[in-house]
N, C-alpha and C positions, 0 to 999 in steps of 0.2 A: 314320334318322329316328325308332327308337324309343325307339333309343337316348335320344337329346333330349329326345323328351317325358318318359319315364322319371325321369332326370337332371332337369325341371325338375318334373316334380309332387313329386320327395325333396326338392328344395331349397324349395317351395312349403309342403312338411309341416312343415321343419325353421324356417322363416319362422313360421308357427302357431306350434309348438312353442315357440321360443324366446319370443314376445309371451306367450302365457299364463302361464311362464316369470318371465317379466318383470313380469306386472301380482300374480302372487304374491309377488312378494318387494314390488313399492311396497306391498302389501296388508298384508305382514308388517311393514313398516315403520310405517306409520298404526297399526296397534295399539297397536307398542311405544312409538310417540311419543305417544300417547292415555295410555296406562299409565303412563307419566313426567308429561305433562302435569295431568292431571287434578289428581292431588294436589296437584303446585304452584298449580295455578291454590284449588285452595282452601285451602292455606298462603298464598298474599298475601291471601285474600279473611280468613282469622283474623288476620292482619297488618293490614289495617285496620282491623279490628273494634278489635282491643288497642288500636291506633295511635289510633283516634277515643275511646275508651275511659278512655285516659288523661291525653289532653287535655279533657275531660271534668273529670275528677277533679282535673287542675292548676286547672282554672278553679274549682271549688268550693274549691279547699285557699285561691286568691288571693282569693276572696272573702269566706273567712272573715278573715283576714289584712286584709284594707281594712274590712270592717265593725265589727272590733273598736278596730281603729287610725283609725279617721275618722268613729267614730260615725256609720257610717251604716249602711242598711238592702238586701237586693237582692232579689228578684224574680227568678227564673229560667221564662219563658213557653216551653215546648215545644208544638210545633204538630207532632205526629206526621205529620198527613195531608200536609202540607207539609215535611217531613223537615227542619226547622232547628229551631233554640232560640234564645230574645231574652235576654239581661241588659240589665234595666232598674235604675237605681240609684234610691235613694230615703232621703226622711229617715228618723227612730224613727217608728215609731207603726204599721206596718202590722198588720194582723188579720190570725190566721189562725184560722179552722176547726177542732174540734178532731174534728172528723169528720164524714160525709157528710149525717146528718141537722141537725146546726149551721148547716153552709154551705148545705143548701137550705132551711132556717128562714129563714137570715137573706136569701137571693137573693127568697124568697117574699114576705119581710115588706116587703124594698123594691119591688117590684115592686108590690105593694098600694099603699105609699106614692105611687108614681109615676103610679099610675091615678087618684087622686084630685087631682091637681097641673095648672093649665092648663100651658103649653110654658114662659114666664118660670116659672115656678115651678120647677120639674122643671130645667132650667138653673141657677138659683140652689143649688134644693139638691144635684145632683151636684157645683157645684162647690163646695159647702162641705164635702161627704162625702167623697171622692172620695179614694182613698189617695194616698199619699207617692209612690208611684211615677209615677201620671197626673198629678201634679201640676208632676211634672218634663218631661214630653211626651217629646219628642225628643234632652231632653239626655242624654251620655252612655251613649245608648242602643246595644246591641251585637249582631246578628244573626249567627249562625253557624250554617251549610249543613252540613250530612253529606255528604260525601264518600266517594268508593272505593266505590261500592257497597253500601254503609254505611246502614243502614236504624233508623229510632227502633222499635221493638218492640213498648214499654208501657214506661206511668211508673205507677207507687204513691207514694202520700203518706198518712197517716191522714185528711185532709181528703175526699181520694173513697171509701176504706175496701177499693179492687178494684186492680189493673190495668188500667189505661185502654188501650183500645187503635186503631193507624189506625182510623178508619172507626167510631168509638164515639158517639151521640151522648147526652151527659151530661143527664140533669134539667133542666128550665128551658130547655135549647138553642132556641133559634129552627131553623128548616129550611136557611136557608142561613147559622147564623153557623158561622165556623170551629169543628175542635176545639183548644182551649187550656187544658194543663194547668199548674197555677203550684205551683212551689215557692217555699222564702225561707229565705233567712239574715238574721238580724236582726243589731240593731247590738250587742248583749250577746254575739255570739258562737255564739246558740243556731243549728241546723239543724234545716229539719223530715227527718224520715225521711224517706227517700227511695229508690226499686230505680229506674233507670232501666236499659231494656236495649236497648242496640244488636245487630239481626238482621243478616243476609245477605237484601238484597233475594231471592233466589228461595225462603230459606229460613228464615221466621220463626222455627222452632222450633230455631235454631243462633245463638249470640251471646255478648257477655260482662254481665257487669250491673254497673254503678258503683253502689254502695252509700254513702249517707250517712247517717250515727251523729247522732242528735241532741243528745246530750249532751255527749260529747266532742269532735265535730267531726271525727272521722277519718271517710275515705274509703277505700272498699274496693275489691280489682276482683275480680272473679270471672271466669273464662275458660266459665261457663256461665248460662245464665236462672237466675236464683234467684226463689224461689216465696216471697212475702214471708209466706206461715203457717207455712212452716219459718223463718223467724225469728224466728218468736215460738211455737215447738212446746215450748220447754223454760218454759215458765211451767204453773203447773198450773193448771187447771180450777176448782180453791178456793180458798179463802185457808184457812193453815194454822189448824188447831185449839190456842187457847188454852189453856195449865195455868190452871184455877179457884184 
């Protein structure tokens, strides 16, 4: 009879034994598959970053390409807080800003105008004023969603003079109007400067940045945020000194 009991409490230890056993190696397993995983999952997540990054940069290269070939004008609306972008088409003539104080002169000065105007008023002259682009409404108009986790970061243009970013609310805003930042390519070809940067939703401070050249019309990418006063760090501080 002791024998038995004996015989079954070693078989009882070696049951234990073997489960502990057992749950150290699934245990050793989850690491190593944590340690593989991990990076892959943030190699796809830099994979759409690129991936949105440069489609991005195809849509400005084609919209330089249409504006110069069809004399027309476009409008690029980014809505960070809403994670998409609009291309809006439009004739010549849009305005741009040639920086932050400009654009809120001029948002100021209408906005004056607009106080002094009964409602037929104000009607008549937004639609006489009214750019190229509202004038075409809904035609042509093109909405594109971020994807993959894929996050808008901040956009710079000379017109706001900062990086804008989710959750900013610009000069003049109303408390519930959306954020909307506008870029453009005119019909001559020109580009305004532009850093726009797609994050990783959990981690803003990780992303590529699509860079648009104003003059030439090239398109850059960068596999990191680029800081738009290192692009302009190699200008100097004066203007050179004249031989008398």
């Amino acid at each position: 009879m002791s024998i038995r009991v004996a015989s079954g409490l070693l078989r009882a230890r070696a049951r234990r034994g073997l489960s502990l056993l057992e749950m150290m190696v699934v245990i050793a397993i989850i690491l190593a598959l944590t340690a593989v995983l991990l990076p892959t999952g943030r190699s796809l997540m830099q994979l759409n970053q690129r991936a949105e990054a440069r489609k991005l940069a195809a849509l400005y290269e084609r919209l330089h390409d249409e504006a110069v070939m069809r004399d027309r004008s476009f409008r690029i609306t980014f809505l960070p807080d809403e994670n998409k972008y609009v291309v809006e088409p439009g004739m010549p003539g849009a305005l741009i800003a040639a920086g932050p104080e400009e654009r809120e002169a001029h948002e100021a000065e209408v906005k004056a105008k607009l106080a002094m105007m009964n409602e037929q008023q104000k009607k008549d002259w937004i639609l006489q004023n009214r750019q190229p682009f509202e004038a075409l409404q809904e035609d042509g108009k093109m909405e594109i969603p971020l994807s993959g986790g894929v996050r808008i970061g901040g956009i710079y243009t000379p017109q706001y003079g900062t990086v804008v970013h989710p959750g900013d609310k610009l000069p003049g805003m109303a408390k519930d109007d959306p954020l909307r930042v506008f870029t453009y390519v005119m019909s001559n070809g020109f580009m305004e400067h532009t850093l726009i940067w797609l994050v990783e939703a959990d981690d803003p401070t990780d992303g590529w940045t699509v860079e648009i050249e104003p003059m030439s019309g090239a398109v850059k990418l960068f596999g990191e945020l680029v800081d738009p006063k290192d692009e302009f760090a190699w200008l100097p501080d004066s203007p050179p000194t004249l031989p008398n």
